[in-house]
mmCIF file of the N, C-alpha and C atoms, coordinates in Angstrom:
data_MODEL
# 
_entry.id   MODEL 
# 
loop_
_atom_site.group_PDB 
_atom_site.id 
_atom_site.type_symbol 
_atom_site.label_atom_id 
_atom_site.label_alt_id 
_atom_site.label_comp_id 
_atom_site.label_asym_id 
_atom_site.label_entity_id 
_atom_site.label_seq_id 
_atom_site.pdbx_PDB_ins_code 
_atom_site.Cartn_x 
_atom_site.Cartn_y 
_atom_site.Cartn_z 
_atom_site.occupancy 
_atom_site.B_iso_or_equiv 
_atom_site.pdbx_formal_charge 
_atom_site.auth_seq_id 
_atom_site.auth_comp_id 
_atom_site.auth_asym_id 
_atom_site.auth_atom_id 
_atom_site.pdbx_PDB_model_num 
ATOM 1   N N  . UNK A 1 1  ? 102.254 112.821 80.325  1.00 0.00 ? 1  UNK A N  1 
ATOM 2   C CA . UNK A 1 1  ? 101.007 113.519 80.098  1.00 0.00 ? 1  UNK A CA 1 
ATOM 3   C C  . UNK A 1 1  ? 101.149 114.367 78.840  1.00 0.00 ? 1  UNK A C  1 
ATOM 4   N N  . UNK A 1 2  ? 99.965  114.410 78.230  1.00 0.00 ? 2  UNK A N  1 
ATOM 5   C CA . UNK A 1 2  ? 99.877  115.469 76.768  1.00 0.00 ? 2  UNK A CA 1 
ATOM 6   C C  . UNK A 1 2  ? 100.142 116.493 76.851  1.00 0.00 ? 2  UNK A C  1 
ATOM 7   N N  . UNK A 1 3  ? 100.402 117.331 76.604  1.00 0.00 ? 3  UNK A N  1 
ATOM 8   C CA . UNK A 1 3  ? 100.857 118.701 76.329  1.00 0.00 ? 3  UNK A CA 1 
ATOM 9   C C  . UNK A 1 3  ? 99.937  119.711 75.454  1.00 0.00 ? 3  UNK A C  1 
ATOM 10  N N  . UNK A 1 4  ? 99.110  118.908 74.913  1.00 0.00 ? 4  UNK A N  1 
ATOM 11  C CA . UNK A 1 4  ? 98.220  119.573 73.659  1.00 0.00 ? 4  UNK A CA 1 
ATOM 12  C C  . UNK A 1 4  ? 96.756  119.482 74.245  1.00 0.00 ? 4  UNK A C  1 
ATOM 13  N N  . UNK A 1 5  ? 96.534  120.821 73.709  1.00 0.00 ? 5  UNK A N  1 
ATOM 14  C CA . UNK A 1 5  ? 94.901  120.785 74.619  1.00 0.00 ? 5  UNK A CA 1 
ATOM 15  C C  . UNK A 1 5  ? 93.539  119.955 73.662  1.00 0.00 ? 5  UNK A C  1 
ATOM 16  N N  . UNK A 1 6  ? 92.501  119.537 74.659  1.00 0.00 ? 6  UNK A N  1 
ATOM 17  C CA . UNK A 1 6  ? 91.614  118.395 73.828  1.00 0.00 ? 6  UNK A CA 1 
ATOM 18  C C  . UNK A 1 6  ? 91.164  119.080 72.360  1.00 0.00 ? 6  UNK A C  1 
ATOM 19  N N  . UNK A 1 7  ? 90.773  117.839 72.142  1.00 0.00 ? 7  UNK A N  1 
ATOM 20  C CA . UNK A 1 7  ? 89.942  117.894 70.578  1.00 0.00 ? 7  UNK A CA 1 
ATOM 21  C C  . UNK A 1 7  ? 88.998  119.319 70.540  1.00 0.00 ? 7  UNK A C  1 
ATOM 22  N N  . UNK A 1 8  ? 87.942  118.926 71.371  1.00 0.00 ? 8  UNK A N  1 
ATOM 23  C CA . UNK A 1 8  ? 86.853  120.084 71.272  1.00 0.00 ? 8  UNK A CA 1 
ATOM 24  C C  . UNK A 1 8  ? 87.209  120.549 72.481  1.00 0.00 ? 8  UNK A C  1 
ATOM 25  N N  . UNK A 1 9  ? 87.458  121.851 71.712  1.00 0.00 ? 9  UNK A N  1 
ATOM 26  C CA . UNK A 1 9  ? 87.796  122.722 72.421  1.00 0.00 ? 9  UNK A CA 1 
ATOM 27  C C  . UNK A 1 9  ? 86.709  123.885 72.629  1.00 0.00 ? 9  UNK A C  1 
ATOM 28  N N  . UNK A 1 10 ? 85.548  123.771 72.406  1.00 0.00 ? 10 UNK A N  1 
ATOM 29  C CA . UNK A 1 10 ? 84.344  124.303 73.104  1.00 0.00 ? 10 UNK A CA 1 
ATOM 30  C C  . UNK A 1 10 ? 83.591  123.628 74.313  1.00 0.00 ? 10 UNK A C  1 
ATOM 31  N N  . UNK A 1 11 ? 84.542  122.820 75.020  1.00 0.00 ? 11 UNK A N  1 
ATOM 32  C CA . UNK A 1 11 ? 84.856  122.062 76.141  1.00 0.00 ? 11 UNK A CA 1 
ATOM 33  C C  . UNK A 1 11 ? 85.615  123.213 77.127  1.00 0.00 ? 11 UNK A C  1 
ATOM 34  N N  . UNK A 1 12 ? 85.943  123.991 76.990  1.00 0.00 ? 12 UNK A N  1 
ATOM 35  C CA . UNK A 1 12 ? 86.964  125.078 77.422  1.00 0.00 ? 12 UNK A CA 1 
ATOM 36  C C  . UNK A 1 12 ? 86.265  126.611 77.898  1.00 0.00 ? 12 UNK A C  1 
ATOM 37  N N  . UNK A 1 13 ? 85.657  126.852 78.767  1.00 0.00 ? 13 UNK A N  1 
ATOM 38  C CA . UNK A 1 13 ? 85.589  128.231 79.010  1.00 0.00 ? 13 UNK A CA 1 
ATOM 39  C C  . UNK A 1 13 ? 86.182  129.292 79.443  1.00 0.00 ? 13 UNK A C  1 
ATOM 40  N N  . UNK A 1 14 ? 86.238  130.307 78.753  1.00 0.00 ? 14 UNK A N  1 
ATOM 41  C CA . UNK A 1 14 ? 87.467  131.459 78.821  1.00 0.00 ? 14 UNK A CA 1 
ATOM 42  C C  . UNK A 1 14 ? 88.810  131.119 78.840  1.00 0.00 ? 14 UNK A C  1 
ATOM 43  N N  . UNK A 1 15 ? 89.043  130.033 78.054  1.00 0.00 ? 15 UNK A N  1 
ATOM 44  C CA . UNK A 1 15 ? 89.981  129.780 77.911  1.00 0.00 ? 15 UNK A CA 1 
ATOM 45  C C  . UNK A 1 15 ? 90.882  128.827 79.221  1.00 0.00 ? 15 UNK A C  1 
ATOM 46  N N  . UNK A 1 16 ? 90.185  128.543 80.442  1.00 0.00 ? 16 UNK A N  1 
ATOM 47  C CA . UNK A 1 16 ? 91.033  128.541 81.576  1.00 0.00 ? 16 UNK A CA 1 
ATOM 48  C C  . UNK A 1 16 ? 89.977  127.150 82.202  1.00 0.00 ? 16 UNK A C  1 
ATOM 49  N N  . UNK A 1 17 ? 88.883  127.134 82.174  1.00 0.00 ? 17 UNK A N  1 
ATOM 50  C CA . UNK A 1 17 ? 88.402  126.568 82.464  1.00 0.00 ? 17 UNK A CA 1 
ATOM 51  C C  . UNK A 1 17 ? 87.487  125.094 82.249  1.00 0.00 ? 17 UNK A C  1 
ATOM 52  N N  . UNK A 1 18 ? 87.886  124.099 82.159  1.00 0.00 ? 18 UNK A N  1 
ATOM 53  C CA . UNK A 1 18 ? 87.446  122.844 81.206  1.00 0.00 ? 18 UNK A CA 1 
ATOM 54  C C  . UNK A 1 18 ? 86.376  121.986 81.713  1.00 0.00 ? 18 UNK A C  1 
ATOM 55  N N  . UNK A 1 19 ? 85.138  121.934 81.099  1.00 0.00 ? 19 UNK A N  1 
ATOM 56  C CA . UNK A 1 19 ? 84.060  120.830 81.798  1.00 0.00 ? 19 UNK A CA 1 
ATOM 57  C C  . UNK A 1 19 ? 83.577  120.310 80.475  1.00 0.00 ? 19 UNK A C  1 
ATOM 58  N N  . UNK A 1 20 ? 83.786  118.786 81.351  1.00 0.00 ? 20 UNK A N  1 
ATOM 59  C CA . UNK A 1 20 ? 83.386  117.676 80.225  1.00 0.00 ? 20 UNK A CA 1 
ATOM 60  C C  . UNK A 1 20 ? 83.610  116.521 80.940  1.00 0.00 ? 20 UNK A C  1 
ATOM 61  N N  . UNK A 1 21 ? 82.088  115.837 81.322  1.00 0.00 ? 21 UNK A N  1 
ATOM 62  C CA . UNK A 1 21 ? 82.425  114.967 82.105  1.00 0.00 ? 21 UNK A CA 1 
ATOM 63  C C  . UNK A 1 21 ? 82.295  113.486 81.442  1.00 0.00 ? 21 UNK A C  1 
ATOM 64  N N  . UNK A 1 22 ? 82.437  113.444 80.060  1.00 0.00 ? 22 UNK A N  1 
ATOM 65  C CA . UNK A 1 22 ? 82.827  112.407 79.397  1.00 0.00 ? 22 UNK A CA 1 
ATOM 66  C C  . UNK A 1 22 ? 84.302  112.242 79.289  1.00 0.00 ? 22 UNK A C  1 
ATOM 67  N N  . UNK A 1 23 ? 84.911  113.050 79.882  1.00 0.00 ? 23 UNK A N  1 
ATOM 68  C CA . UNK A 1 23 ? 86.720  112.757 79.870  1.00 0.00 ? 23 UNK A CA 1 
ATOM 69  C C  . UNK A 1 23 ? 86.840  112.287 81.287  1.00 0.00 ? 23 UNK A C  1 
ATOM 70  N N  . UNK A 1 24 ? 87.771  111.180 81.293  1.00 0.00 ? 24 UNK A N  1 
ATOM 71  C CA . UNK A 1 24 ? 88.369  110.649 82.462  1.00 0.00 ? 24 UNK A CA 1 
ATOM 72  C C  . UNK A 1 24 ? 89.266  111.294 83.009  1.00 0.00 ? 24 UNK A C  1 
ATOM 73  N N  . UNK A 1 25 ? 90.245  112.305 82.217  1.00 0.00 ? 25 UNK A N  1 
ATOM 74  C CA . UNK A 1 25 ? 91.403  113.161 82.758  1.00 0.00 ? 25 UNK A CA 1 
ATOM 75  C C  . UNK A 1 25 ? 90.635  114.413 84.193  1.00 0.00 ? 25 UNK A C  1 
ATOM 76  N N  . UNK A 1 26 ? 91.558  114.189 84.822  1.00 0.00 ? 26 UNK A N  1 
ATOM 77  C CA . UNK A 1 26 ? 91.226  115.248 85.990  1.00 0.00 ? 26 UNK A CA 1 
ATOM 78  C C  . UNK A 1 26 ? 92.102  116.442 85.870  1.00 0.00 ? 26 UNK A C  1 
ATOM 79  N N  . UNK A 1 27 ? 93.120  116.563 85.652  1.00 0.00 ? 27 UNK A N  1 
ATOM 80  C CA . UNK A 1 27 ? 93.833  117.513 85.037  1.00 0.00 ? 27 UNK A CA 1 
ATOM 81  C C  . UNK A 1 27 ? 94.315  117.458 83.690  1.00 0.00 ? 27 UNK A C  1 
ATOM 82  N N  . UNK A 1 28 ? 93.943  118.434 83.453  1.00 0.00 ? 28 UNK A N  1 
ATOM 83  C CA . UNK A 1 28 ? 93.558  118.532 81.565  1.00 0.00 ? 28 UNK A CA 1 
ATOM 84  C C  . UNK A 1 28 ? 94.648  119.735 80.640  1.00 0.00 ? 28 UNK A C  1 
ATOM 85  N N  . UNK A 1 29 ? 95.356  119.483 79.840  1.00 0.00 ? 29 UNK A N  1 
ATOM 86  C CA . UNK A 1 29 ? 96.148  121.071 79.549  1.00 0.00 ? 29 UNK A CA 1 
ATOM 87  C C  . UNK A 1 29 ? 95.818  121.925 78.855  1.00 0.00 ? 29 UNK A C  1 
ATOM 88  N N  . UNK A 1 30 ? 95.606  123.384 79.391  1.00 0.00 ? 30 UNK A N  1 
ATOM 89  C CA . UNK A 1 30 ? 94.756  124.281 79.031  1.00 0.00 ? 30 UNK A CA 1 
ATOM 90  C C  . UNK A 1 30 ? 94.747  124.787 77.466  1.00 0.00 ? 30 UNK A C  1 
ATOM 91  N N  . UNK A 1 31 ? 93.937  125.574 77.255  1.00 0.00 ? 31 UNK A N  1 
ATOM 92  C CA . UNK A 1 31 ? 93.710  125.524 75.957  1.00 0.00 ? 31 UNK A CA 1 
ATOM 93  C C  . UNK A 1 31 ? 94.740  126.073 74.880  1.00 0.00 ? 31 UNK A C  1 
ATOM 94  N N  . UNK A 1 32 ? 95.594  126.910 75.556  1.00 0.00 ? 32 UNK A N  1 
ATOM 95  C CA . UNK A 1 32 ? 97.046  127.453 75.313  1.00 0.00 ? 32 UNK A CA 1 
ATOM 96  C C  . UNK A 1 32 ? 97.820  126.708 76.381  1.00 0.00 ? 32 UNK A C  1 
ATOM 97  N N  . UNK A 1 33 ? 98.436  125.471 75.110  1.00 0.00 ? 33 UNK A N  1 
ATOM 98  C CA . UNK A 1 33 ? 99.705  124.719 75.987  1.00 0.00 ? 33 UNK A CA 1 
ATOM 99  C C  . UNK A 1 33 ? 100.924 124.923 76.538  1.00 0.00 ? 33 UNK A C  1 
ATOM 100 N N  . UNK A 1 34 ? 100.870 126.369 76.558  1.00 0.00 ? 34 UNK A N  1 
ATOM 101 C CA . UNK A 1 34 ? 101.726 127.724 77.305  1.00 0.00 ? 34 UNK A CA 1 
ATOM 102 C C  . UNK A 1 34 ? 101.899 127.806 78.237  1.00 0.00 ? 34 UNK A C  1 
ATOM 103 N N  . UNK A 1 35 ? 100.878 127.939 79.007  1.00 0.00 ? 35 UNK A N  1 
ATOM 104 C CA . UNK A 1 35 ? 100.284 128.198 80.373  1.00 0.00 ? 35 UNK A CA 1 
ATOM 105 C C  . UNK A 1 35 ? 100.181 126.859 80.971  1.00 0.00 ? 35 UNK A C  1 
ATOM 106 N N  . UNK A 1 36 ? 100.327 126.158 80.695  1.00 0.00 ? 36 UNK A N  1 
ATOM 107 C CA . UNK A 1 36 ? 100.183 124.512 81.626  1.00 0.00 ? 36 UNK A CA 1 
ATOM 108 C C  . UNK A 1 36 ? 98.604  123.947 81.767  1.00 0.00 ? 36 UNK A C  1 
ATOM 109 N N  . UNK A 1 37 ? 98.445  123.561 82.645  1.00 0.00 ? 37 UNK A N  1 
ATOM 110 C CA . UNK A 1 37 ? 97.094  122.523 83.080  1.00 0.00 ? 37 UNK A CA 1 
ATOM 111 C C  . UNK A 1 37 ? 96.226  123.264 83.479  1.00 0.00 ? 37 UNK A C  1 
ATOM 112 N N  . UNK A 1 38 ? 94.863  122.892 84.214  1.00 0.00 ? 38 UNK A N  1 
ATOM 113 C CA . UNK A 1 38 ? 93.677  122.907 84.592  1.00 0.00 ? 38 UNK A CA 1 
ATOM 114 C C  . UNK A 1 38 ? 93.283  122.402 84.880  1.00 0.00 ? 38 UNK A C  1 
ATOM 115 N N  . UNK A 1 39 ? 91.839  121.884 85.622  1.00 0.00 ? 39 UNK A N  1 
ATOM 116 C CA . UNK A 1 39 ? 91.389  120.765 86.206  1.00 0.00 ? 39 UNK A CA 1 
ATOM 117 C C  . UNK A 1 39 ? 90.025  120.997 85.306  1.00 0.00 ? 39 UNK A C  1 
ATOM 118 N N  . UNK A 1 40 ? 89.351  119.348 85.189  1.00 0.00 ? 40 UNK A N  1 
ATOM 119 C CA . UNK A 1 40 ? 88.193  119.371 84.414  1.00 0.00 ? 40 UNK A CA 1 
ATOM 120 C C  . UNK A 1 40 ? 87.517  119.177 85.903  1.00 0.00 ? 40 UNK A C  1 
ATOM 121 N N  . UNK A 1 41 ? 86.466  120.797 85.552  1.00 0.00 ? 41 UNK A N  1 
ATOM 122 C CA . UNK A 1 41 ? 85.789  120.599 86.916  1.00 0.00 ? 41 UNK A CA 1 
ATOM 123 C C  . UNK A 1 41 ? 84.072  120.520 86.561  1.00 0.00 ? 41 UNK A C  1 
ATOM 124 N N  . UNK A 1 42 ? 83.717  119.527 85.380  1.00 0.00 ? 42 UNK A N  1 
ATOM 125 C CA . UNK A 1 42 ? 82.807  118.906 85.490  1.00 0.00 ? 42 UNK A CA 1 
ATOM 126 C C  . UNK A 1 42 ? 82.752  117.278 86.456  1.00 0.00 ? 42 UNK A C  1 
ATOM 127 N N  . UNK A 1 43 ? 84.487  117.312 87.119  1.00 0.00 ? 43 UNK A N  1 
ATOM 128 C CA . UNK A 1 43 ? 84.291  116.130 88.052  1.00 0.00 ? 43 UNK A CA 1 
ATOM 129 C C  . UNK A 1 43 ? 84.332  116.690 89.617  1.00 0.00 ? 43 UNK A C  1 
ATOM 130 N N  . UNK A 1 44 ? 83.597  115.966 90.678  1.00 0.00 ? 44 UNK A N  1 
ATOM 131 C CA . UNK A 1 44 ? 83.771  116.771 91.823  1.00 0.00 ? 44 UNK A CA 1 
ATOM 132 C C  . UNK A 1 44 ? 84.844  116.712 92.595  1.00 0.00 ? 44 UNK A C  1 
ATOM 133 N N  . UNK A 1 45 ? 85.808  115.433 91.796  1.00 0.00 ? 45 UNK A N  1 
ATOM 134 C CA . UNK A 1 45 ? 87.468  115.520 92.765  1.00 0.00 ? 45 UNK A CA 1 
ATOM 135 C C  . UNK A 1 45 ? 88.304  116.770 92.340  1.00 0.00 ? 45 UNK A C  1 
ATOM 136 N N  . UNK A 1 46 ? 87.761  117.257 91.333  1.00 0.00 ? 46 UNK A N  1 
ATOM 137 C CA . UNK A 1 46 ? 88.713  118.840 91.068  1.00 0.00 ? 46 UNK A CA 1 
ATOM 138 C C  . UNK A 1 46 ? 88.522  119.744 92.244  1.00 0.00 ? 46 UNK A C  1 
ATOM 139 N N  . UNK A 1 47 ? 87.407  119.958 92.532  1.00 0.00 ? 47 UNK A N  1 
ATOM 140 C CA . UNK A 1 47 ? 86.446  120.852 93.779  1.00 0.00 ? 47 UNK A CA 1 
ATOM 141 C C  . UNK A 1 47 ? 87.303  120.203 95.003  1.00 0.00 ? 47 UNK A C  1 
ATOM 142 N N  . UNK A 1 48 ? 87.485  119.096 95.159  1.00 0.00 ? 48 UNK A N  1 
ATOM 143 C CA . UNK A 1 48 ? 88.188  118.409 96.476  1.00 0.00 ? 48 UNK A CA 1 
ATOM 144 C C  . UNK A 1 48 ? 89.436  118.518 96.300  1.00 0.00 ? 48 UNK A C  1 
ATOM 145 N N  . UNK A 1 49 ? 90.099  118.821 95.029  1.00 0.00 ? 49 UNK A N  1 
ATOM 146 C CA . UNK A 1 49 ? 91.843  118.802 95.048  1.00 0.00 ? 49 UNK A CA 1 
ATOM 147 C C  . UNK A 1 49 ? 91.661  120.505 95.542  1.00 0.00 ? 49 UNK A C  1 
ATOM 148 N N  . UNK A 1 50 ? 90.889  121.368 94.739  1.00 0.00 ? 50 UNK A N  1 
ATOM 149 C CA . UNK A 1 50 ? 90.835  122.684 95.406  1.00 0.00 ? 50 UNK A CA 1 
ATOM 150 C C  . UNK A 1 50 ? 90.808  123.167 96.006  1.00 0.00 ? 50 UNK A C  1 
ATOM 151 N N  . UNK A 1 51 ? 90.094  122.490 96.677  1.00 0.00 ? 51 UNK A N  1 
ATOM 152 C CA . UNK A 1 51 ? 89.963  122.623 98.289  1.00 0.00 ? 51 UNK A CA 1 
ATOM 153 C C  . UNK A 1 51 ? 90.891  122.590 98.891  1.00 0.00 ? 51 UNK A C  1 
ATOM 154 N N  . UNK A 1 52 ? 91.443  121.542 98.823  1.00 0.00 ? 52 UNK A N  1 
ATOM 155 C CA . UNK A 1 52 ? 92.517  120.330 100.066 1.00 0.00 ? 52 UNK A CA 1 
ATOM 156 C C  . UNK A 1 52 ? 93.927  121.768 99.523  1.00 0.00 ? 52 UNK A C  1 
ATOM 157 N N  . UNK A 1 53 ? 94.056  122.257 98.040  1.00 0.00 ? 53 UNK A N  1 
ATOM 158 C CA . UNK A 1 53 ? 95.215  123.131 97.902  1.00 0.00 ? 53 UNK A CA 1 
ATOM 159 C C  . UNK A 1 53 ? 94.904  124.073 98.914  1.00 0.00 ? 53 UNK A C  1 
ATOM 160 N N  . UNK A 1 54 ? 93.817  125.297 98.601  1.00 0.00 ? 54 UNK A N  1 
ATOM 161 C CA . UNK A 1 54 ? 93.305  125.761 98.975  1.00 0.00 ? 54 UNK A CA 1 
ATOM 162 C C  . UNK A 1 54 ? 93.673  126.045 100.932 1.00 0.00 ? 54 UNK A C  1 
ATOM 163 N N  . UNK A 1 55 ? 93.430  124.941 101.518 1.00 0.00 ? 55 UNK A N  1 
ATOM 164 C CA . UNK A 1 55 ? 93.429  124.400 102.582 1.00 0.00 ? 55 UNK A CA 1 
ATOM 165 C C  . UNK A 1 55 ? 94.871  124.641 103.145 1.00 0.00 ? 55 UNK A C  1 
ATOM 166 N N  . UNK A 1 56 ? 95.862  123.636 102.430 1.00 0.00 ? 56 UNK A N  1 
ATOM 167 C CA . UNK A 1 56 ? 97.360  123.945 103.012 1.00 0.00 ? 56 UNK A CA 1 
ATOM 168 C C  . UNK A 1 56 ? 97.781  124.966 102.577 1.00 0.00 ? 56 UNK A C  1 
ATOM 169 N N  . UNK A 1 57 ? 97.501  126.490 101.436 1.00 0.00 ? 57 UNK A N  1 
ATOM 170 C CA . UNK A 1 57 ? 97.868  127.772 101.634 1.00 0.00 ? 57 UNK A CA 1 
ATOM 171 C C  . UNK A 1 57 ? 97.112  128.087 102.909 1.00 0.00 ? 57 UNK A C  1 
ATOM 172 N N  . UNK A 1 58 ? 96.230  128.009 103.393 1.00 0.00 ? 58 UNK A N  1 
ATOM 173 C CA . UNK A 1 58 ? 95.726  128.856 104.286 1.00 0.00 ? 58 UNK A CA 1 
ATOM 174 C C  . UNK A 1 58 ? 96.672  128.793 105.928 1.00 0.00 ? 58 UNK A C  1 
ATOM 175 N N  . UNK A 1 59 ? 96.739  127.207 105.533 1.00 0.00 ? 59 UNK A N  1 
ATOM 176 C CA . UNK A 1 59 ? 97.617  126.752 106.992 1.00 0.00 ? 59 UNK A CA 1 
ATOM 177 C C  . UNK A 1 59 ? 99.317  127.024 106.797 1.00 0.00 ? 59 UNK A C  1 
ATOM 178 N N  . UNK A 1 60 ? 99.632  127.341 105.765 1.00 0.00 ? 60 UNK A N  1 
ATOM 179 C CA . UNK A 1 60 ? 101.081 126.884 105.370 1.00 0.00 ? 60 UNK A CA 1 
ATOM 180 C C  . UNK A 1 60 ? 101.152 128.948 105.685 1.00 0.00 ? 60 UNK A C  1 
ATOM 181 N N  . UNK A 1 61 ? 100.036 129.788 105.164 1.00 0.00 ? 61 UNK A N  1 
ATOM 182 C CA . UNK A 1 61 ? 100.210 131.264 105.413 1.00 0.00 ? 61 UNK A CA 1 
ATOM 183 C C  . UNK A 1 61 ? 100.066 131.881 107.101 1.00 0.00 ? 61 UNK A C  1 
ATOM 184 N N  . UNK A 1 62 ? 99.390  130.666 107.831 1.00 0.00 ? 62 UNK A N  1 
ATOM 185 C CA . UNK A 1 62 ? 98.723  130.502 109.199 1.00 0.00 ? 62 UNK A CA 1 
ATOM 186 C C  . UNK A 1 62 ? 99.954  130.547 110.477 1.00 0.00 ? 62 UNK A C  1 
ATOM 187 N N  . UNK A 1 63 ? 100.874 129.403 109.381 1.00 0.00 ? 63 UNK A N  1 
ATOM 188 C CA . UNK A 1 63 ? 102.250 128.882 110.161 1.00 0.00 ? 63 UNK A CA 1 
ATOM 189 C C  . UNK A 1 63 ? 102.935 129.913 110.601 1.00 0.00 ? 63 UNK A C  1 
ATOM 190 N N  . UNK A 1 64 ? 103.431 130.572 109.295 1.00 0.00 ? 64 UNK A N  1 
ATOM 191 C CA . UNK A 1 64 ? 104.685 131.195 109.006 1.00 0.00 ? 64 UNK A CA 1 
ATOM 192 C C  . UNK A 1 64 ? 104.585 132.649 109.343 1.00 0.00 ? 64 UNK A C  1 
ATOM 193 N N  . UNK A 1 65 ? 102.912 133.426 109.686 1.00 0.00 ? 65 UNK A N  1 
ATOM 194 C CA . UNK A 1 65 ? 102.766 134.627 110.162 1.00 0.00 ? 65 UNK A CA 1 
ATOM 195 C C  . UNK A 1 65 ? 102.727 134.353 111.614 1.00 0.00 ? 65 UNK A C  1 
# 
């Protein structure tokens, strides 16, 4: 995977956040290739990977208290 964040980069809000639903990438690397990835959440499987993370912290914090 690339390391370098896209072309247009007014694709990018606040820096953290990427929508553009002419890109096929679902995880995208943020606009400072510092900080690692992001999800392009002009697609709705980002919202469903978020979730589903989302989901096993809640159960994985659920377990262990």
């Amino acid at each position: 995977m690339d390391n370098s964040p896209k072309k247009d980069l007014s694709k990018y809000k606040n820096s953290f956040f990427f929508f553009d639903a002419d890109d096929e990438d679902l995880i995208v690397p943020m606009r400072n290739p510092k900080f690692g990835y992001t999800l392009n959440f002009a697609k709705p499987l980002a919202y469903i990977f978020l979730l589903i993370v989302l989901l096993v912290l809640i159960l994985i914090t659920r377990l262990l208290a």
